[in-house]
DRENKEBA-597732 format. One line per 10 residues: number of its first residue (from 1); for each residue x, y, z of C-alpha. Coordinates in Angstrom, 1 decimal. Layout:
# residues N
NUM = X/Y/Z | ...
END
This chain:
# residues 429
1 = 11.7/51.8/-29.8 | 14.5/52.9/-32.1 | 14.6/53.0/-35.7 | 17.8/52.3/-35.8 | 20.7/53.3/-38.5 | 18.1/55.9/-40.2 | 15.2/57.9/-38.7 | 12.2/56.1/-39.4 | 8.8/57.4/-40.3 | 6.6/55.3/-39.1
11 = 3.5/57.6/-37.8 | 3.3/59.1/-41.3 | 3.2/55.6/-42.9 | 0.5/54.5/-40.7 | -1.6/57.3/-40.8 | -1.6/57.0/-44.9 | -4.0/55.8/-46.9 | -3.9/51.6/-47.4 | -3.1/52.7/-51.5 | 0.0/54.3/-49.9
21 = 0.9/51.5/-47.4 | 0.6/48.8/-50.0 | 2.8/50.9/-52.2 | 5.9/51.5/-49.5 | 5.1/47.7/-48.6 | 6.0/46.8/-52.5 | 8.8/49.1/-52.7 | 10.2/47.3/-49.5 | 9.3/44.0/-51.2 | 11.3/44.6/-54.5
31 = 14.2/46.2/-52.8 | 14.8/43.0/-50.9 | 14.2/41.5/-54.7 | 17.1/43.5/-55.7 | 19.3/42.6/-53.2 | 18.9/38.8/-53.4 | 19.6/38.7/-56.6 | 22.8/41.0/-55.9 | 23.5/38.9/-53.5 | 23.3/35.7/-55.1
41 = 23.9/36.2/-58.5 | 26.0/39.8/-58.9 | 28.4/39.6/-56.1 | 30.1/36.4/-56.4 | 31.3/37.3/-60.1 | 32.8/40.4/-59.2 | 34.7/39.0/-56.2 | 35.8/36.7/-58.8 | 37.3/39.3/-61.3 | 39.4/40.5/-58.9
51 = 41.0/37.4/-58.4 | 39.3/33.8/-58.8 | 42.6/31.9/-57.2 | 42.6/34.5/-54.1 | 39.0/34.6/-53.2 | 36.6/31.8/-52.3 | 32.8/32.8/-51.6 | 30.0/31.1/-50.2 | 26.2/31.9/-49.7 | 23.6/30.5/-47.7
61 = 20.6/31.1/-45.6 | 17.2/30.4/-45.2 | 13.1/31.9/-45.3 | 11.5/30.7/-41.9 | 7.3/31.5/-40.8 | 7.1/31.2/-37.4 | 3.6/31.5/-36.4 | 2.1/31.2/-32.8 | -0.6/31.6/-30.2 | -0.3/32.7/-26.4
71 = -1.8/34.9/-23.7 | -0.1/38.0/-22.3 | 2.0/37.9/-19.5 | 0.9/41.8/-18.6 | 4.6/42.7/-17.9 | 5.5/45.4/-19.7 | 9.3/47.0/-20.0 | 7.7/49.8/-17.6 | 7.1/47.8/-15.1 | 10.8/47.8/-14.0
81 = 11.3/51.6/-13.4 | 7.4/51.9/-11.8 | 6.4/48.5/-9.7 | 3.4/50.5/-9.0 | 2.2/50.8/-12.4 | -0.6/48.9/-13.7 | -0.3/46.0/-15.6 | -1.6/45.2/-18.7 | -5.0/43.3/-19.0 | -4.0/39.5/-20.2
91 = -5.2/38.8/-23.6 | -5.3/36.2/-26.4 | -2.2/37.4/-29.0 | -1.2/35.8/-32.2 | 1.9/36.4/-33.9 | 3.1/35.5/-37.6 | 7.4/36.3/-37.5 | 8.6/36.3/-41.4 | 12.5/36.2/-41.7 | 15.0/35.8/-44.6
101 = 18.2/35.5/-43.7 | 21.5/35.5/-45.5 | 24.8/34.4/-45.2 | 27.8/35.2/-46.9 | 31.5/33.9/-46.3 | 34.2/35.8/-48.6 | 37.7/34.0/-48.1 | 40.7/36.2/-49.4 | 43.5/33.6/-49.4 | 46.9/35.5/-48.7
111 = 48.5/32.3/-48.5 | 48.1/28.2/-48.2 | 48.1/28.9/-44.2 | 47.1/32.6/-43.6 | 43.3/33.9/-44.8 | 41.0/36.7/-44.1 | 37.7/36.0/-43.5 | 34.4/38.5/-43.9 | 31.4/36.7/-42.2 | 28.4/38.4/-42.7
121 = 24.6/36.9/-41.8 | 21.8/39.8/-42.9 | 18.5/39.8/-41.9 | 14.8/41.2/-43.1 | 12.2/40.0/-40.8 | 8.4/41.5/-39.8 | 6.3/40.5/-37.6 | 2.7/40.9/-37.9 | -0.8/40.4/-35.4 | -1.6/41.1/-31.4
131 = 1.5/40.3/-29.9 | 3.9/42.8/-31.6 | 1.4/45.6/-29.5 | 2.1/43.5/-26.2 | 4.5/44.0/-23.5 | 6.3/40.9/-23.8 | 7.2/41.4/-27.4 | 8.8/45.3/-26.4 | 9.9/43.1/-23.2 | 11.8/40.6/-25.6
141 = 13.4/43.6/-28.6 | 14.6/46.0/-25.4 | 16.9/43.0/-24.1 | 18.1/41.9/-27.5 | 18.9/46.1/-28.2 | 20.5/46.3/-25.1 | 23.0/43.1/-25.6 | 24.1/45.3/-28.7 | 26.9/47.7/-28.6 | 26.9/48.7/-32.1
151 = 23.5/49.7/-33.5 | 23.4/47.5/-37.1 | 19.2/47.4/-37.5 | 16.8/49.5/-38.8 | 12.8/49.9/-38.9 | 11.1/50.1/-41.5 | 7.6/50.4/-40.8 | 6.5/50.1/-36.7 | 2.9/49.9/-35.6 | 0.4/48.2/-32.9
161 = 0.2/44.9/-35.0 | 3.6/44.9/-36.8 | 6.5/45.9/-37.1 | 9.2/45.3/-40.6 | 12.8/45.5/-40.2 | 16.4/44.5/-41.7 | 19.4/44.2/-39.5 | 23.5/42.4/-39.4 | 22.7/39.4/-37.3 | 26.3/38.9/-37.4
171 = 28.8/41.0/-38.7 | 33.0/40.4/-38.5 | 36.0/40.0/-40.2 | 38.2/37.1/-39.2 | 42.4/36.5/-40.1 | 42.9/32.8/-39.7 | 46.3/31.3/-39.7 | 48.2/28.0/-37.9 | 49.3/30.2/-35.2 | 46.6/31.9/-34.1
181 = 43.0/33.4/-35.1 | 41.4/37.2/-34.6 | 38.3/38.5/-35.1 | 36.6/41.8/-34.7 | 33.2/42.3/-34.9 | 29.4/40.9/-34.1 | 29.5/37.2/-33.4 | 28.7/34.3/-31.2 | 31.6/33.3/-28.6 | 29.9/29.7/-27.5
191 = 31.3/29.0/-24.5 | 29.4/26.7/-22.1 | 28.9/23.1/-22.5 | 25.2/22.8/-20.9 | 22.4/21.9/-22.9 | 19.8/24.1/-20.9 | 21.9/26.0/-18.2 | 25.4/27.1/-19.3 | 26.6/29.2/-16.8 | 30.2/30.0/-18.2
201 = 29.0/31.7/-21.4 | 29.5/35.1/-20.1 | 28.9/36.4/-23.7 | 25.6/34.8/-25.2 | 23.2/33.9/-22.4 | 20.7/31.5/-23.2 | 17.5/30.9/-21.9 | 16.0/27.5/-22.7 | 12.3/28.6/-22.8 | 12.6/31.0/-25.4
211 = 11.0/30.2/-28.7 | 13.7/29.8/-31.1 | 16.0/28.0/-29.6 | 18.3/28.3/-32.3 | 18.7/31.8/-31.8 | 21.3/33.3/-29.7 | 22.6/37.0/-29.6 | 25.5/38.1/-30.7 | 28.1/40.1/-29.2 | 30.5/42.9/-30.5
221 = 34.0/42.1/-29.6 | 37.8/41.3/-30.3 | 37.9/38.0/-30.6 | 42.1/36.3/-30.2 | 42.6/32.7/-30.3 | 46.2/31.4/-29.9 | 46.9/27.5/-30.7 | 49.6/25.1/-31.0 | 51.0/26.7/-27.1 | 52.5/23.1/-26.0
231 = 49.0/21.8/-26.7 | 46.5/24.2/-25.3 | 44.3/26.6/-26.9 | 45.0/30.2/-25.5 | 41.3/33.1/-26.0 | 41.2/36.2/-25.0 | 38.4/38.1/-25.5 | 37.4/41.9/-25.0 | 34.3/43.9/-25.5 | 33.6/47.3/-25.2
241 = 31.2/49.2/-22.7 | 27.9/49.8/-24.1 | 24.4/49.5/-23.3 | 23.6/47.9/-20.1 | 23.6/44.4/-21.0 | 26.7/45.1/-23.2 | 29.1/45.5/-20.1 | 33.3/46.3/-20.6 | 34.5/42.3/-20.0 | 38.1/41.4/-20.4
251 = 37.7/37.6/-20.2 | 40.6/35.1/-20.8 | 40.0/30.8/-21.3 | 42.3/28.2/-21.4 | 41.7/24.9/-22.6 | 42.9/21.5/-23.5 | 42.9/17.6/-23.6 | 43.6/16.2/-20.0 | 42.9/12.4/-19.8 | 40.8/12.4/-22.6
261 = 38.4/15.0/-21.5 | 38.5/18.7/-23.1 | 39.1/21.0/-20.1 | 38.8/24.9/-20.2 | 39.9/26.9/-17.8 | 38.6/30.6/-17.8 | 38.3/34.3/-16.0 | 39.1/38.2/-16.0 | 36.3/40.8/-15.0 | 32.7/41.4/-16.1
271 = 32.0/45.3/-15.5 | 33.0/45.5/-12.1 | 33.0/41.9/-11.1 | 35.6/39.2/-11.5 | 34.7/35.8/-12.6 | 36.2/32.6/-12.4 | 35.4/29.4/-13.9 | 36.3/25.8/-15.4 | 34.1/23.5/-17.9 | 34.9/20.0/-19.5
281 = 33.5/17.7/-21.6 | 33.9/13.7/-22.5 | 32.7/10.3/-22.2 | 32.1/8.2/-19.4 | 31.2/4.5/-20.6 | 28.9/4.7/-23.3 | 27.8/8.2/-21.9 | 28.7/11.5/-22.8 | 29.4/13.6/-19.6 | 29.8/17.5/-19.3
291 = 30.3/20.4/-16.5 | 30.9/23.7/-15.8 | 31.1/26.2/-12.9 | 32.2/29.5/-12.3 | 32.3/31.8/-9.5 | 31.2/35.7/-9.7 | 33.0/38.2/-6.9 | 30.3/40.6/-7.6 | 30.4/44.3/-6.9 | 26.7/45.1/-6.2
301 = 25.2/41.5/-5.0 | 26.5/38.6/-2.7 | 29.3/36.6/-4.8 | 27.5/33.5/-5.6 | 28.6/30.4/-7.6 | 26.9/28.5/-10.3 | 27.1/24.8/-12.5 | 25.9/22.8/-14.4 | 26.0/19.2/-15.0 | 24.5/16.7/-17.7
311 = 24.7/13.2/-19.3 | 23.6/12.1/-22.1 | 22.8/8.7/-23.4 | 21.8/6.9/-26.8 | 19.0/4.0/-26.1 | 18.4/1.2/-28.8 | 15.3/1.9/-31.0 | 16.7/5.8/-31.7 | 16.2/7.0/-28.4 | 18.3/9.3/-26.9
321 = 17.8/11.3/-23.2 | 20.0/13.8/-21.7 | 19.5/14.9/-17.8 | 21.1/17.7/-15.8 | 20.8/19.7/-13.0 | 21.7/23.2/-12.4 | 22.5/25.6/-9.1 | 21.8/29.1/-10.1 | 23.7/30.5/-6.9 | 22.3/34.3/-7.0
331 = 18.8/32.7/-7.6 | 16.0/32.3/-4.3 | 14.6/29.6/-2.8 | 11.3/31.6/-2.0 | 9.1/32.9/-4.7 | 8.7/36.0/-2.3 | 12.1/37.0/-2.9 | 12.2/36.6/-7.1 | 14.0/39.2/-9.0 | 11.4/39.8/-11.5
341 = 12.7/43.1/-12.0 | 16.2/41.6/-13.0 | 14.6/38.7/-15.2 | 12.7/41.4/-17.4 | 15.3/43.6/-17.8 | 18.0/40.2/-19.3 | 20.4/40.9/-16.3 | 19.7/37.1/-15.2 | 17.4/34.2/-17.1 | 16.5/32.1/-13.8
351 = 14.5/33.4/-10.8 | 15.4/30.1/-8.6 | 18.1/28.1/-7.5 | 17.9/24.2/-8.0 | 16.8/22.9/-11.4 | 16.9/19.8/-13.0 | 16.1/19.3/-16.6 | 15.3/16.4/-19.1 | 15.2/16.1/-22.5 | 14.0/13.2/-24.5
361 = 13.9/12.6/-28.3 | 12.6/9.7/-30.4 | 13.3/9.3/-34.4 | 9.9/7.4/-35.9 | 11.5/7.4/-38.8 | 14.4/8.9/-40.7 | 12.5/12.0/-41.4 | 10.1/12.5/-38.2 | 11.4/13.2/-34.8 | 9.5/13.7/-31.8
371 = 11.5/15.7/-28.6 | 10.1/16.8/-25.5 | 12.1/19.1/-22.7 | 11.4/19.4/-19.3 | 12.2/21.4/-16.9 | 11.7/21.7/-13.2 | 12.2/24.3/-10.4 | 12.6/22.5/-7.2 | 12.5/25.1/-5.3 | 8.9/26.2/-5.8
381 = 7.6/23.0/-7.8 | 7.0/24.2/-10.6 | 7.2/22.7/-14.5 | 8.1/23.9/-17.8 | 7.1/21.3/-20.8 | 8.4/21.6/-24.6 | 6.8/18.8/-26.6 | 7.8/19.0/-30.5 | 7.8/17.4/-33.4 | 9.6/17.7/-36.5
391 = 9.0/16.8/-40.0 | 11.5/16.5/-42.4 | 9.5/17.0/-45.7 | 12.6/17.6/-48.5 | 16.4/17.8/-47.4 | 16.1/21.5/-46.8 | 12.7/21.9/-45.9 | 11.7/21.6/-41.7 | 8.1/21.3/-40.6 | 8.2/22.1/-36.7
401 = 5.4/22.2/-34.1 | 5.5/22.6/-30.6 | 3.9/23.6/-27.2 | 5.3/25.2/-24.4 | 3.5/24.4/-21.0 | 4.0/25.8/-18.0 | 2.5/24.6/-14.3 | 2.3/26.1/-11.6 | 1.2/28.5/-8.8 | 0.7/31.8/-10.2
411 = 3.8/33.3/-7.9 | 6.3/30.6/-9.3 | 8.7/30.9/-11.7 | 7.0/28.4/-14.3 | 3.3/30.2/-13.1 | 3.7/33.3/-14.0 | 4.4/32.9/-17.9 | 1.4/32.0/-20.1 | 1.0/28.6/-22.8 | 2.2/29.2/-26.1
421 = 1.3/27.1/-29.2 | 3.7/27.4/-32.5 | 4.0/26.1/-36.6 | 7.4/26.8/-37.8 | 8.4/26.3/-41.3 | 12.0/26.5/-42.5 | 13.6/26.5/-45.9 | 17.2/26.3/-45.8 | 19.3/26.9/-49.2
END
């Protein structure tokens, strides 16, 4: 596993004395001190010297404890490049996730319509108990290293139960103007209009059994947005060729209000393959309906389609349920046939083709809300379940816990993966 921006030494901490671990683990404690209270408290007054009227700053973030227990897998990253290896012996694993994240947004106005932009979310997370040893967490860090093109981490401190490390979550700098927007740098490109399967989002796939489901990673590209063209919204977006899951894409969308629906229109090439695709969005009656499909001429597979579809509805008594079905089009019908090898290494997030998913959420009251997702293979029967519930305790304070389930036969998609049981705790400031 890399260390990142600086060579870390991690085999000398860990084979110190605990007087000596404590010690670095204090030094690492007071330098992230220092730096929030640069951050909060030093910064802002010196962006303001230089020009209160021409710079607007604003900071934000939050401290989340993610704590949860779950069995191993015993896929490990190795697994791809030797089938024949042995597995790991399934375990029970624990894992505590600390994080602290930080968000700053320095405006420099040049002008009542024109404005640069730095953007800039920083991170210092560890992770501590069984699972960090496991091949499902080193499954999890290589795809989220590999969807990177520009190395912005580093690793402090790296063992069998833990691992400590800061990192640019997101990273850019932004001009915004009437005419048209541009940014450069690390950053989320949400395209897709699916709630669990968004198909069009070449740049931020999203797989809606992960654990934080608010996370998504980001990607490193030039970012152009064009508006006011007779009405439409012109993006082009290119990213350079990196790591393997950080492919050369010069991708292009369109979009617009036709007939009361927002339409998008998109394409260019992936790598080697060329992609095609349309999404849009509106309401149908007292429903809110959504789509989107593209269609991948793909250099190494079959060319294959896939789309998604979804309504969503608000019931009296603060009920609300969304349903939608997705075709995954380079997915298999017969477990025999999975691309496991493809699935652990991020290239694709579904093993089978037909899905159809269902979420439903409840408020109790104004501050509790119960949600449970639900998804099902139909292919080879088999069930994913996400009951949660959420506890609103103060305004920026979010008590979350939740299960994920998973049924079926030990060859199907939802069979293979092991329960999971999580406490989340979020302070937002």
């Amino acid at each position: 596993m890399r260390t990142g921006l600086l060579r870390s030494k991690t085999g000398e901490f860990w084979r110190a004395p605990w007087s000596r671990k404590f010690e670095l683990l204090r030094r690492f404690g007071l330098s992230l001190l220092f730096f929030l209270c640069w951050f909060s408290g030093l910064f802002p007054p010196l962006v303001y010297a230089v020009g209160a009227s021409l710079f607007k700053t604003h900071f934000s973030g939050y401290v989340k404890s993610l704590n949860f227990f779950t069995r191993s897998s015993g896929f490990t990253p190795e697994l791809v490049d030797n089938p024949t290896m042995r597995a790991e012996e399934r375990e029970d694993l624990f894992s505590s996730m600390e994080r602290v994240r930080l968000k700053a947004r320095i405006t420099y106005e040049i002008n009542e319509t024109e404005r640069v932009v730095t953007k800039i979310d920083y991170d210092h997370q560890a992770y501590f108990g069984s699972f960090v040893g496991g091949g499902d967490f080193r499954i999890a860090k290589k795809q989220s290293e590999d969807r990177q093109f520009l190395d912005l981490s580093q690793t402090f401190i790296e063992d069998e139960d833990g691992l400590y490390e800061h990192r640019l979550y997101r990273a850019s700098v932004a001009y915004e103007s009437d005419g048209f927007d541009l940014e450069i740098g690390r950053q989320q490109i949400p395209w897709g209009v699916g709630h669990f399967f968004t198909p069009t989002d070449l740049f931020n796939p999203f797989n809606p059994t992960q654990i934080e489901l608010d996370e998504r990673d980001g990607v490193d590209a030039v970012n152009l947005i064009l508006k006011k063209i007779n009405g439409y919204k012109i993006q082009g977006i290119y990213t350079p060729g990196g790591r393997q899951l950080h492919p050369q894409r010069y991708l292009a969308r369109v979009s617009g209000d036709f007939k009361g629906y927002e339409v998008g229109l998109l394409g260019g090439r992936y790598k080697r393959d060329h992609a095609v695709g349309l999404d849009l969005a509106g309401n149908l009656k007292a429903s809110a309906v959504r789509g989107e499909i593209i269609y991948k001429e793909a250099a190494l597979e079959k060319d294959f389609f896939q789309f998604t579809v979804n309504a969503d509805y608000n019931f009296p008594h603060n009920i609300h349920a969304l349903l939608e079905y997705h075709f995954n089009g380079r997915g298999r019908r017969d477990p025999d046939d999975y691309q496991l090898d493809r699935l652990i290494r991020g290239e694709i997030q579904q093993l089978g083709r037909n899905y159809l998913a269902l979420l439903l959420g409840h408020d109790l009251t104004s501050l509790i809300r119960i949600e449970n997702s639900t998804i099902f293979n139909l292919d080879d029967v088999s069930f994913f379940l996400r009951p949660e519930i959420q506890y609103e305790i103060r305004s920026n304070l979010l008590l979350t816990s939740a299960a994920q389930i998973y049924l079926g036969e030990n060859e199907d998609e939802f069979g293979q993966p092991k329960n999971l049981f999580l406490t989340e705790v979020k302070y937002s400031f």
